[in-house]
N, C-alpha and C positions, 0 to 999 in steps of 0.2 A: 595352496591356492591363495590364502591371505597373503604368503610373504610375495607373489608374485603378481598379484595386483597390488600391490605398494609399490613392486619396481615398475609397474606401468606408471603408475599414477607419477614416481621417483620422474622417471622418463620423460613423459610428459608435461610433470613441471618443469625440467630441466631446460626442456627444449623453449616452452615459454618464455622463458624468463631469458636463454639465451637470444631470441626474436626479438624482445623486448629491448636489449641491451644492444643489436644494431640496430634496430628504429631508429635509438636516442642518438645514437655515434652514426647513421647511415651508413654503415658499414657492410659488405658484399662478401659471403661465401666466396670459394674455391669455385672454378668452375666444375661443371659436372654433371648427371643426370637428374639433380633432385630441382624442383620448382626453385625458382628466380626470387624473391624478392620486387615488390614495384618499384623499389626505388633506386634499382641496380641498374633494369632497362639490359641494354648491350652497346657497347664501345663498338662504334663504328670509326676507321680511320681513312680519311679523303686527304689525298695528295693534290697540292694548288700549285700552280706554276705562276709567275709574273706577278708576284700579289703584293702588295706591302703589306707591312706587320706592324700597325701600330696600336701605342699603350692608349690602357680604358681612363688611365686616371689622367685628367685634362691637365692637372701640374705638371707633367714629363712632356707638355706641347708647346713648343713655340711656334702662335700661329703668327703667319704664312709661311715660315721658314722654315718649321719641319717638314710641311708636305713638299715644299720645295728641294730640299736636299734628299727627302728618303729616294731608297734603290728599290726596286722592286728585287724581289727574289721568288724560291721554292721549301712550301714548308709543309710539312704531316701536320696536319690537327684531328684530335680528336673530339669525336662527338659534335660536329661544326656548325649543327642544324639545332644543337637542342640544349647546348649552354645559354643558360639565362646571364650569366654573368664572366668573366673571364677578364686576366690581366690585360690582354690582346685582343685585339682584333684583325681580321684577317679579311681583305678584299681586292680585286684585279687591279693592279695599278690604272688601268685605262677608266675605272672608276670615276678617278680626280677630273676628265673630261678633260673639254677643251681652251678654256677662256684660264686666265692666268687671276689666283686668287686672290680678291683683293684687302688694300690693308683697313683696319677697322678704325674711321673717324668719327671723333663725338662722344668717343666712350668716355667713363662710363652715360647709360645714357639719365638724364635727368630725374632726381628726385622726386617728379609728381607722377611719372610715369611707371607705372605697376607689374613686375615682371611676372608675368603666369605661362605658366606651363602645359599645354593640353596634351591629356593622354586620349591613346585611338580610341574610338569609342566599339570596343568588345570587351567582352566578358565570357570566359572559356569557363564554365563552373564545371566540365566531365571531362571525360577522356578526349584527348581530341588527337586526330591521326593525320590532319591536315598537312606538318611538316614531318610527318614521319616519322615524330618521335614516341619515345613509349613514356608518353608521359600518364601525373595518378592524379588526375583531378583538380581540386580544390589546393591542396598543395600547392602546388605546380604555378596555379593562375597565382593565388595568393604572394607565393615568395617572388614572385616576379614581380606584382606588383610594389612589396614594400621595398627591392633594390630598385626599381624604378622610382620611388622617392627618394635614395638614397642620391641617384644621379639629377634629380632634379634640386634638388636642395646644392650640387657641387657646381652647377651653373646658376646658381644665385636665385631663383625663382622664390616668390612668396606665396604663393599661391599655383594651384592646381584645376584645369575643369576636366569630372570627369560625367561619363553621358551615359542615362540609361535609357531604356525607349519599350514601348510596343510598336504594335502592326497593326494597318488597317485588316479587318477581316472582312470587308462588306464596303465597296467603294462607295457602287449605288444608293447606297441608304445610311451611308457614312459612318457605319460601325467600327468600330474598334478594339480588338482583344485585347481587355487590359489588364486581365490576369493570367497573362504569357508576356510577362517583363523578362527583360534580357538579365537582369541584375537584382535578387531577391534582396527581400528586407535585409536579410541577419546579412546578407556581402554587401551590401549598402554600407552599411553601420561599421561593417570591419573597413570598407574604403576610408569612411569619415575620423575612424578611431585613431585608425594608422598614419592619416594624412596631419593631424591632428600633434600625436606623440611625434612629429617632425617639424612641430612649428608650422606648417602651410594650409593655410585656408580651402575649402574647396568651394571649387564650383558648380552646384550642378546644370546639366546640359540636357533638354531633355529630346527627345527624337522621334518622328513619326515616322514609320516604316513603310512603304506598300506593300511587305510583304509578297503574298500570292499574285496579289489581285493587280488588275489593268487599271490605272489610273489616269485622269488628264490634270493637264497645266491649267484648265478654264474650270473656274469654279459652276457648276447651272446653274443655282440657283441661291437667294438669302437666306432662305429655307435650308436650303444644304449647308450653307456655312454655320448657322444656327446649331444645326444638330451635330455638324463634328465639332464644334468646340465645345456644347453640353458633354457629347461620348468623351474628349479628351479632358474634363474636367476630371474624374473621380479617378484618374491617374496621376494626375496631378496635384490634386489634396492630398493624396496619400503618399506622393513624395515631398510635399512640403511637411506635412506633418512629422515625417521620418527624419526631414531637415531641420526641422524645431530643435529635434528630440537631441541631436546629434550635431548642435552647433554648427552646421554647413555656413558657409557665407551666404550665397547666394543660388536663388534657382532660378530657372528661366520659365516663364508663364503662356512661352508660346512651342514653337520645334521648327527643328530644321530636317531637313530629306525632304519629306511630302510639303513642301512651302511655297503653293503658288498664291499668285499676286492676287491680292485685294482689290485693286480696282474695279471701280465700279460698285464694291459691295463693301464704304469704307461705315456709313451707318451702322451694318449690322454686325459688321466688327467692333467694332468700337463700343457696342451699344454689349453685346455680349462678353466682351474682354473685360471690360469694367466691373459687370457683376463677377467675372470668375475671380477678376483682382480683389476685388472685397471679400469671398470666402477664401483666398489664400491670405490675407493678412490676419485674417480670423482665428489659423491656425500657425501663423509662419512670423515671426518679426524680424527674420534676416532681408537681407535687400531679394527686388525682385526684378530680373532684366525682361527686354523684350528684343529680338531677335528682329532685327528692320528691313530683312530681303524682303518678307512679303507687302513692305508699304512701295518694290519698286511701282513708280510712276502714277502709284495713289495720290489721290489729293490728299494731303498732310493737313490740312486745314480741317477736314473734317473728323482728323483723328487729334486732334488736340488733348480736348482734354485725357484721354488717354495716353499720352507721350508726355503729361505733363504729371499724372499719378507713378507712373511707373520710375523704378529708382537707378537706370539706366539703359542704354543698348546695346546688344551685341551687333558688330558690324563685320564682315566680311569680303575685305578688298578683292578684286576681281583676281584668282588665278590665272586667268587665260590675259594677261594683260597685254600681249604682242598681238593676240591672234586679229583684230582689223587694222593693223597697222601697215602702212606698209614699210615704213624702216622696222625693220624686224634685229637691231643692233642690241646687242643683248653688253650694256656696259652699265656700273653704277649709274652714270650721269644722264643716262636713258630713261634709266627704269625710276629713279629717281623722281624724274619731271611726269613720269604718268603716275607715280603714286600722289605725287603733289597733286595734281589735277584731280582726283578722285578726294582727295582728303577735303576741297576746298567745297566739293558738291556735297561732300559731308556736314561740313562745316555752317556752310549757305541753308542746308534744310534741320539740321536737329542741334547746331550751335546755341541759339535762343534758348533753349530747356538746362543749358548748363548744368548736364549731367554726365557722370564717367561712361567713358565707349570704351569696349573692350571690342579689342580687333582677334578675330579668328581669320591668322593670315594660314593660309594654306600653299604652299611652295615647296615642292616635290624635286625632287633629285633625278627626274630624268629628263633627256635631252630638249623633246618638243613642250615641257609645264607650261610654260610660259605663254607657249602659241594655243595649247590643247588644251590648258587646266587640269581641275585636279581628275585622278585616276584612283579610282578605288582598289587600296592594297590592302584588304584587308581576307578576301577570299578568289580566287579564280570565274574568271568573266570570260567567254566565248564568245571570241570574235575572228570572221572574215576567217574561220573554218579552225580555228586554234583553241582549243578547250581551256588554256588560261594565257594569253595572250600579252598579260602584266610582265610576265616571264621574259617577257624577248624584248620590253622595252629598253630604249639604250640609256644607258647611269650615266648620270653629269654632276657629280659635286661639285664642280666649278659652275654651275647654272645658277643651283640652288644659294651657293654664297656670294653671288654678283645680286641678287634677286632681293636676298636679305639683308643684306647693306646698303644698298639701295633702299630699303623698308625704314630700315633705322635710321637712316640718314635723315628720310623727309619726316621720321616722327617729330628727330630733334630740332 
């Protein structure tokens, strides 16, 4: 009996330690009847027709000239939904769209000007089955993200914003769940650590959800704006506090999603932003921005001193910049002259404060961005009888980089 509960125990250490030894190597059994491994998943292979095949690493591109000579062809890939990272890349030629891409002037672009990189603002911390893959968690979100530094650092960026947020839980009485964050302390901290060991600064972004609830663009009441910015306070100390702790560059004092305008109620704005600014500097000495969509067509006059405490703005150029136009001419030298025009009303209202604007430009890769703005890719939207309707929109690479040379063009 003794000598054969030793060969269990034998057994079963053996097997440990064998588990153990592909965790470390990721390494995959034979296939067969016995349990998987999570980190095996299953090899799916999808057959592409018409697609081009081009490399991850940006040094093997000559841009405009590669996409200009590549051939479409036919190629097996493996796993095609659920590589985080790959030599290749693999998408329809008809992708590249229709305008011919243009070449890049002005580069590089000038020394005062700050290259940052925004990642989407999720956070997968479980399983998620959304693309279908068999992915394990925390893993999973984590090593994605720190190769996604990896490729942000190889486009030259110095900095990062990444966003965390709650939801309103209570429109009417403007409540707030704010201990149902998207993004917990300890993945905060691994964000900051990681962002950090790569030399890039972060940003953080913070974001008010609606969540469940029905919400309006008109604020009712001073009263109500009062109380959601008290409810969003103790979300906010406690990411700035976590941004002390963790070197963050910068956080923002206000959100964007649920950001209707001010107007009308710039007093009790200003009158309560103020105090929230003084307990985040209480706790926070990195810079702290403030987010300007909701001062549109506010009187700026009565938010002064408060634009004149804070240590800069985020600004967000118009995506939808064709759609009341009626030249609808989608060329650098178009899109150019409406970024100028926008830059200069920028310029005309928060110029005086001489302080850095950070542009959160948003320009999408399909056909109508420009006319329709942005489109939320980040989960499935039903519309007009289509359970995800993002799915059928038609891909324009050649939009998206008429749109952003054009951008860089009027910064320079």
């Amino acid at each position: 009996m003794k000598t054969f509960l030793i060969l269990i125990v034998g057994i079963v250490g053996l097997f440990v330690a064998a588990t153990a030894v592909m965790f470390v190597l990721k390494a995959c059994p034979p296939k067969g009847p016995w349990p998987v491994p999570p980190w095996c998943g299953r090899t799916v292979k999808e057959e592409f027709k018409d697609v081009l095949v081009v490399p991850t690493n940006l040094d093997k591109i000559i841009y405009p000239n590669f996409y200009k000579q590549a051939k479409p062809t036919n190629i097996t890939v493996n796993d095609p939904y659920c590589l985080i990272e790959a030599p290749e890349t693999v998408y329809p030629a008809t992708y590249l769209g229709d305008y011919s891409l243009p070449q890049i002037k002005g580069a590089p672009l000038p020394a005062g000007i700050t290259r940052i990189i925004g990642l989407k603002d999720g956070w997968m911390p479980h399983p998620n089955n959304n693309t279908g893959c068999y992915s394990f968690g925390y893993a999973a979100m984590k090593e994605a993200y720190e190769k996604t530094l990896r490729r942000v650092k190889a486009i030259g960026a110095e900095k990062i914003t990444f966003t965390n947020y709650v939801h309103l839980s209570n429109f009417k009485s403007a409540e707030i769940d704010v201990s149902d964050k998207a993004v917990s302390e300890k993945d905060l901290r691994f964000v900051a650590t990681k962002a950090r060991e790569q030399n890039l600064e972060v940003i953080l972004y913070l974001n008010l959800s609606p969540g469940e609830e029905k919400v309006s663009l008109e604020i009712p009441s001073a009263s109500w704006l009062s109380a959601l910015i008290h409810n969003w306070e103790p979300f906010v100390l406690d990411q700035a506090t976590i941004a002390e702790e963790t070197g963050i560059y910068a956080i923002m004092i206000n959100h964007f999603h649920y950001q209707p305008s001010i107007k009308g109620f710039e007093d009790a704005y200003q009158n309560e932003m103020l105090a929230l600014l003084q307990k985040i500097r209480n706790v926070y000495s990195g810079k702290v921005l403030l987010m300007i969509e909701p001062m549109s067509d506010a009187n700026l006059g009565k938010l002064d001193t408060l634009l004149k405490q804070v240590d800069g703005f985020i600004y967000t150029p118009f995506a939808n910049i064709l759609q009341y136009e009626s030249d609808k001419t989608v060329s650098v030298s178009r899109l150019k002259t409406q970024y100028l025009n926008g830059f200069a009303n920028l310029g005309r209202d928060f110029g005086k404060y001489s302080k850095p604007i950070y542009f959160r430009i948003l320009i999408q890769s399909h056909k109508e961005s420009l006319e329709k703005g942005w489109i939320e890719d980040g989960f499935c939207i039903a519309r007009g009888g289509d359970p995800c309707y993002q799915k059928n929109l038609d891909v324009d690479f050649s939009a998206q980089a008429v749109a952003y040379e054009a951008m860089m063009e009027a910064m320079c």
